[in-house]
N, C-alpha and C positions, 0 to 999 in steps of 0.2 A: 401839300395838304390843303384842307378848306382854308378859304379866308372870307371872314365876316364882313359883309356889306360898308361900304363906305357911310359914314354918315349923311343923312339926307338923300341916300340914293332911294329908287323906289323897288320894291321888290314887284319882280314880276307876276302877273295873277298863274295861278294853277286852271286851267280848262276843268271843266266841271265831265262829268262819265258823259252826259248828252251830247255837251258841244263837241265832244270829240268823236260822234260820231258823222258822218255824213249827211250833211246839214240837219243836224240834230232829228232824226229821226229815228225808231227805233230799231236794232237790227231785224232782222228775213231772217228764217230759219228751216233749211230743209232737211229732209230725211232720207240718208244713203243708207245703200245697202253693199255691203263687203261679205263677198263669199269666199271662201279660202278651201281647196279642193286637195288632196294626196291622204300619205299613208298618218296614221292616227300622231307617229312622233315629225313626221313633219309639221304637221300640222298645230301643235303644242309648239313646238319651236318657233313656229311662224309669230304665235300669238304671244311666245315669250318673249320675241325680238320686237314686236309691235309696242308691249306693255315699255322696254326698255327705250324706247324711243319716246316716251308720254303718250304715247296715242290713243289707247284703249284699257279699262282694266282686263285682266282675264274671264273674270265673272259676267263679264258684259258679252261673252260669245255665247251660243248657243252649247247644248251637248251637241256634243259628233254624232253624224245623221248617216246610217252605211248607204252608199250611192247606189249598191248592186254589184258595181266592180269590185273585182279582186284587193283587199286590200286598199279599198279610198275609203275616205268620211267626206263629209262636209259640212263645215261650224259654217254661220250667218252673223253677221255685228249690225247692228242699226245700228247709225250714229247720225245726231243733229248737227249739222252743219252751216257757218250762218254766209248769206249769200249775200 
């Protein structure tokens, strides 16, 4: 279990959100773009397997765009990413 600080010891400082990053600067942030290409249920699956991994919400894809082919869509995600 925990055990409570010795008397007189000193507690270590907490780093503040700045210091911890990269000589206290503040993050870069870019903007990707994810296209996800097949059939309408592939394509839901993709983005329900994305959502199940934390990655994206679903509502954050585009609607299904029909590509022309037989049977394909294709959704778009922006997402900011920090560099």
């Amino acid at each position: 279990m925990f055990q409570s600080p010795s008397p007189g010891a000193a507690a270590s400082p907490v780093p503040s959100a700045t210091s911890s990053l990269s000589g206290g600067r503040l993050p870069q942030y870019e903007s990707v773009r994810h296209m996800v290409f097949g059939s309408v249920a592939a394509v839901e699956r993709t983005i329900k397997l994305l959502y199940k991994l934390n990655y994206a919400e679903p509502n954050d894809w585009s609607k299904p765009i029909p590509t022309g082919q037989p049977n394909e869509v294709v959704v778009v995600l922006t997402k900011r990413v920090r560099v």
